[in-house]
C-alpha positions in Angstrom: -17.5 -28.4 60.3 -16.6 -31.1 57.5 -17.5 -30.1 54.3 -17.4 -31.7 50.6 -16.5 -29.4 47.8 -18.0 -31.1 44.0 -16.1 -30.3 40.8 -13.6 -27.4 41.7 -11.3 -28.7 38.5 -13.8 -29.4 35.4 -12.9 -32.0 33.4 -10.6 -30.8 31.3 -8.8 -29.0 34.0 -8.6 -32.3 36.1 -7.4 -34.3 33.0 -4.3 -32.7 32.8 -3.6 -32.0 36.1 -3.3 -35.7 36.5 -1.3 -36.2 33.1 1.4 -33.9 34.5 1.5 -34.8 37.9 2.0 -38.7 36.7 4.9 -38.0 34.6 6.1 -35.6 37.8 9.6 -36.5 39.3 8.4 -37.4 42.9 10.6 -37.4 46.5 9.8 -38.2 49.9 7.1 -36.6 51.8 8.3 -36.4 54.9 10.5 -33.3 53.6 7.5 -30.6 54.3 6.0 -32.8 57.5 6.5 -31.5 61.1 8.6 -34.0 63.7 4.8 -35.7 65.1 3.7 -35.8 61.2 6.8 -37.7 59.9 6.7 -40.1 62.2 3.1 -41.3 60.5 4.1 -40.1 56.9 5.0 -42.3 54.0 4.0 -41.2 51.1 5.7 -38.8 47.6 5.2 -35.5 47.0 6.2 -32.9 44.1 9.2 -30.5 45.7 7.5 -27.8 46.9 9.9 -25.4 45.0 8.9 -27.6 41.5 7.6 -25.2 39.0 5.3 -27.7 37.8 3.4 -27.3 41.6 4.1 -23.9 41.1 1.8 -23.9 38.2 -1.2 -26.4 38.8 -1.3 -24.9 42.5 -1.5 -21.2 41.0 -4.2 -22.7 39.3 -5.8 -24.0 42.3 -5.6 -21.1 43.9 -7.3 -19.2 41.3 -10.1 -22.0 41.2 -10.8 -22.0 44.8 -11.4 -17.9 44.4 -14.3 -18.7 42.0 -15.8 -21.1 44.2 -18.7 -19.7 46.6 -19.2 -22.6 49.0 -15.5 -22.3 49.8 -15.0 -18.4 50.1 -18.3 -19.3 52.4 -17.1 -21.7 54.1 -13.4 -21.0 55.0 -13.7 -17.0 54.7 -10.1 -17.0 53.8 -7.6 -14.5 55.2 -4.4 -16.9 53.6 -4.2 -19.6 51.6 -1.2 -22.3 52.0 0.3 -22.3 48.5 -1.5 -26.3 47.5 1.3 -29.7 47.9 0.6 -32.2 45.7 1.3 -36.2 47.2 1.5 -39.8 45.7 0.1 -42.7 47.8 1.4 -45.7 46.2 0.9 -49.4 47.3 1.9 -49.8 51.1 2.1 -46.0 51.4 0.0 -44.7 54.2 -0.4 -41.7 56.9 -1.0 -42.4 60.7 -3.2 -40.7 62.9 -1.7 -36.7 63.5 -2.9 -33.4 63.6 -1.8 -30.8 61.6 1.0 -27.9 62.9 -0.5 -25.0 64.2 1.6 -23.0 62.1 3.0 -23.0 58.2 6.3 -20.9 57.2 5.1 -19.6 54.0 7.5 -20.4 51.2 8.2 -16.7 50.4 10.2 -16.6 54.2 8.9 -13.9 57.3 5.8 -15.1 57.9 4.0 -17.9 59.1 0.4 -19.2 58.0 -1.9 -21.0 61.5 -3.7 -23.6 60.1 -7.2 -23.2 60.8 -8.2 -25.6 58.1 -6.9 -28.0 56.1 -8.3 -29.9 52.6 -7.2 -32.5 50.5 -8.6 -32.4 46.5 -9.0 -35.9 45.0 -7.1 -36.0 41.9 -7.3 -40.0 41.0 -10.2 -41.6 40.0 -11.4 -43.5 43.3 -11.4 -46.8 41.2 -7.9 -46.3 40.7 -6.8 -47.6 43.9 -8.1 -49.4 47.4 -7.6 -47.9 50.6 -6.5 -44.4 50.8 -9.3 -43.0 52.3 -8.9 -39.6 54.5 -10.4 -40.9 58.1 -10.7 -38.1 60.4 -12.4 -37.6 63.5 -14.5 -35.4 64.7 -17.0 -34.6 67.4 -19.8 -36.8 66.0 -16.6 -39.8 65.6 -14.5 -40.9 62.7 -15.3 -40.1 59.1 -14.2 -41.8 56.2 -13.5 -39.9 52.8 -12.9 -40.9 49.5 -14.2 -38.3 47.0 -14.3 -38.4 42.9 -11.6 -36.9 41.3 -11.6 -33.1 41.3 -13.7 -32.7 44.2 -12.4 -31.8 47.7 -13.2 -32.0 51.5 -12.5 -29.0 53.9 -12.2 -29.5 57.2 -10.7 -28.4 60.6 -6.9 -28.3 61.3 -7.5 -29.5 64.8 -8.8 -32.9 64.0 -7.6 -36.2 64.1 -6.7 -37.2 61.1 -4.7 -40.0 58.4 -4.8 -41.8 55.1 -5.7 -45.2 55.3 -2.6 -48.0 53.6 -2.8 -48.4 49.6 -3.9 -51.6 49.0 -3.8 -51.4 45.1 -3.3 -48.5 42.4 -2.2 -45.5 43.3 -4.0 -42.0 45.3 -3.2 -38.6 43.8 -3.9 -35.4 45.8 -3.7 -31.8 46.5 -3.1 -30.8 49.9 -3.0 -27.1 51.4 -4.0 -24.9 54.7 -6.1 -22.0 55.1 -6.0 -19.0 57.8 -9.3 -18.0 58.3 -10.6 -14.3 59.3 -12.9 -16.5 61.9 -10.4 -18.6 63.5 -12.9 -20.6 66.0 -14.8 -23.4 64.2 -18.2 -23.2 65.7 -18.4 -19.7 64.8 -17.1 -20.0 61.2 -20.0 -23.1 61.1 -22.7 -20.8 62.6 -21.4 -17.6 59.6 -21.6 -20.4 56.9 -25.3 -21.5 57.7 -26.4 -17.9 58.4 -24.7 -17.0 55.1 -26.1 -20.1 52.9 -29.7 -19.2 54.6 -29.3 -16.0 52.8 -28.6 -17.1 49.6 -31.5 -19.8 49.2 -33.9 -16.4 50.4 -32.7 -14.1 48.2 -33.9 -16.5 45.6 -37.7 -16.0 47.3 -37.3 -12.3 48.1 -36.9 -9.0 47.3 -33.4 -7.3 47.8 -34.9 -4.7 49.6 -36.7 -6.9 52.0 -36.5 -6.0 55.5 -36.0 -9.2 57.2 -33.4 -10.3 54.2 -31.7 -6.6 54.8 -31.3 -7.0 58.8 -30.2 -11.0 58.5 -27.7 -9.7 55.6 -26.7 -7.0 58.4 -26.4 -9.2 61.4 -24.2 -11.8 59.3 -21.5 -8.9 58.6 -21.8 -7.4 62.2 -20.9 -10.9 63.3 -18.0 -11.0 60.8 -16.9 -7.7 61.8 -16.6 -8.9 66.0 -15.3 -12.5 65.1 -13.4 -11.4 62.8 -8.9 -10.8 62.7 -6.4 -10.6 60.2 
């Protein structure tokens, strides 16, 4: 499942995320890639240790609680503390998947990257080029999202940044673990749990049929379900 997030930063939020970040001291990205991933990478990125990524992806974090369609969506068991990255002109990512597994930056424990999201933090009439293209089942998908919005999708794909052409991209990056680690089951919870919501806007609460689909969705949880 791909899925496009609208407006997790409001305005205000967004507009100084992207002050700070552009006044940010940035280094080379290939620091945090994997050996297949650096091989493709050029781009910048914020240290991961800078407190200023500290901050904004603290704040992130605490955005992407609020937010239904992604607790929905990615039923998070960890989240990957967010990078932030600077595609300039030339800079691109080639074609690579994601490592299966993250060290968290606290040390002892790794995070397997279920899925993976980029937030769009520059308007897209800042730059050409720098789309996200991944691929998927149903072929390759091309991305390029207004600022503050993000797109969620499977660690296991195929995926890049198209070359900067002009301008400059600037983006949030992170992993999640899910509780449902197989895709087609998360996909299959998300639509079960989305056809809920839109009935309990029709029906009662103590509806049968709303009661025993409310039901089936956590049994399912419950079997699919790890930590």
């Amino acid at each position: 499942m791909i899925l496009e997030i609208e407006g997790l930063l409001d305005d205000a939020t967004l507009a100084r995320f992207q002050a700070e970040l552009r006044a940010a001291p940035w280094s080379d990205g290939r620091a945090t890639a994997g050996y297949q991933s650096a091989l493709a990478k050029n781009n910048l990125q914020l240290a991961q240790d800078h407190p200023l990524g500290e901050r904004l992806g603290a704040e992130l974090l605490a955005a992407l609680d609020r937010n239904l369609a992604f607790q929905s969506a990615a039923l998070p068991a960890r989240v990957f503390p967010p990078l932030f990255n600077l595609y300039r002109e030339g800079h691109a990512f080639g074609a690579h998947v994601d490592n299966a597994y993250r060290p968290l930056p606290a040390g002892g424990q790794r995070l397997r990257t279920d899925l993976s999201a980029t937030l769009f933090l520059a308007d897209p009439a800042e730059y050409d080029g720098g789309e996200l293209v991944i691929e998927d089942a149903y072929g390759s998908q091309s991305v390029k999202l207004a600022a503050g919005s993000m797109i969620l999708y499977p660690s296991t794909s195929l995926h890049g940044v198209d070359r900067i052409t002009r301008g400059s991209r600037l983006a949030a990056i992170f992993w999640v673990q899910s509780l449902v680690a197989d895709d087609a089951r998360r996909s299959l919870l998300f639509d079960m749990d989305i056809s809920i919501q839109n009935l309990r806007k029709s029906v009662p609460d103590d509806d049968a049929a709303l009661i025993t689909l409310t039901g089936c969705y956590h049994n399912l949880l419950r079997m699919w379900g790890s930590r």
